[in-house]
N, C-alpha and C positions, 0 to 999 in steps of 0.2 A: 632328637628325641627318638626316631623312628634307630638308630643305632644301638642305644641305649634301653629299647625295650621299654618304656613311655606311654602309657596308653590314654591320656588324655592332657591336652593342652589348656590351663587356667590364666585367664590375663583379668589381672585388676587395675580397674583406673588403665587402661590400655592410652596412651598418646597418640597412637598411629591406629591404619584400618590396616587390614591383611590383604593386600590387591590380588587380584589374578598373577602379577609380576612377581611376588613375593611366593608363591604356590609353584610358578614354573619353576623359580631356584628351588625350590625344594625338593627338585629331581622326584624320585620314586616314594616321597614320604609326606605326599599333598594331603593326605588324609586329616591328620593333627588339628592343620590350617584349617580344614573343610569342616572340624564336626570341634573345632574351640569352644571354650564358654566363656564367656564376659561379665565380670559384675565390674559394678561402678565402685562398689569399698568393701574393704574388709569385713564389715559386717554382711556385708549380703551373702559373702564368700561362705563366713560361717552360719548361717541360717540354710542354706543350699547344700554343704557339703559334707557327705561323713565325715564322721571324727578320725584325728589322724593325727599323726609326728609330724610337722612342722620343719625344716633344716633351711635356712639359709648359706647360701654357698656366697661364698665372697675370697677376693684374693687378697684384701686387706683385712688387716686386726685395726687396732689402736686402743686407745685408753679407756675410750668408753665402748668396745667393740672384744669382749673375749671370744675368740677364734680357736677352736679346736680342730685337729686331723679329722675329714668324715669317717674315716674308718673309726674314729673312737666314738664319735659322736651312735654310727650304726650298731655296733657294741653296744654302748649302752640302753639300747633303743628294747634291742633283742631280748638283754636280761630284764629288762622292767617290762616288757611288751609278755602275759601269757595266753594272748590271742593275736593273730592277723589284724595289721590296722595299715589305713592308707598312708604312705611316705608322699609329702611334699617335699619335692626340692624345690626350693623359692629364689629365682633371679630378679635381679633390680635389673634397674634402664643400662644399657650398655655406659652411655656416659658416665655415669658419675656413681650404678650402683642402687642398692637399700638402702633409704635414707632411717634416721632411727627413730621416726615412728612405725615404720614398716617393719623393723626387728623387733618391735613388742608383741610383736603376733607370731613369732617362733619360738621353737622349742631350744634351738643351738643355733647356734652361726656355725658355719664348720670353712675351711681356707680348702679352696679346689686349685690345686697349684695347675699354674700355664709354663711350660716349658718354650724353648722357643724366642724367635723375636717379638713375637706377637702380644701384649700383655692383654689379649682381648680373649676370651669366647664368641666372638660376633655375633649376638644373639637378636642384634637389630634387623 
């Protein structure tokens, strides 16, 4: 986050707590962790938070999952946006991802390719 210029951390339905352990990995970017916000669902998210673009990043498509470039997805965001609005990027649980009640609450899915051996972001 702190890389990518990020300036606040949302976790819903969160599985885990954020321990002190988790803040030390975070080298120089403990901040995030420190000043996170939590809701329990979706709905609380939207009753709490300005209005905003939605984007689900994901490295899978499938049949019921259409997966666009983010670059096209930001494109189009741009031409229909003729104000400032907040950009969600939205990660699922490292295992297994957004399941698809969780893409009903986005605006695109967009495919964030992983180069590499790794087919992870580690975001656990």
């Amino acid at each position: 986050m702190a890389n990518l210029g990020a300036k606040q951390l949302i976790l819903i339905d969160p599985q885990c707590t954020i321990t002190s352990k988790a803040k030390q990995a975070a080298a120089g970017a403990q901040r995030p962790l420190q000043e996170h916000i939590k809701y329990k669902t979706w709905d609380e998210f939207y009753k709490n938070e300005p209005e905003g673009f939605r984007i689900a990043l994901t490295r899978r498509g499938g049949k019921k999952r259409r997966v666009i470039p983010l670059d096209e997805a930001l494109r189009a965001i741009k031409k229909k946006c003729k104000r400032s609005k907040r950009l969600y990027l939205i990660f699922g649980p490292e295992a297994d991802g957004l399941d698809s009640d969780d893409l009903h609450y986005v605006h695109k899915c967009c495919h964030l390719p992983v180069y590499g051996d790794f087919a992870s972001y580690n975001l656990g």
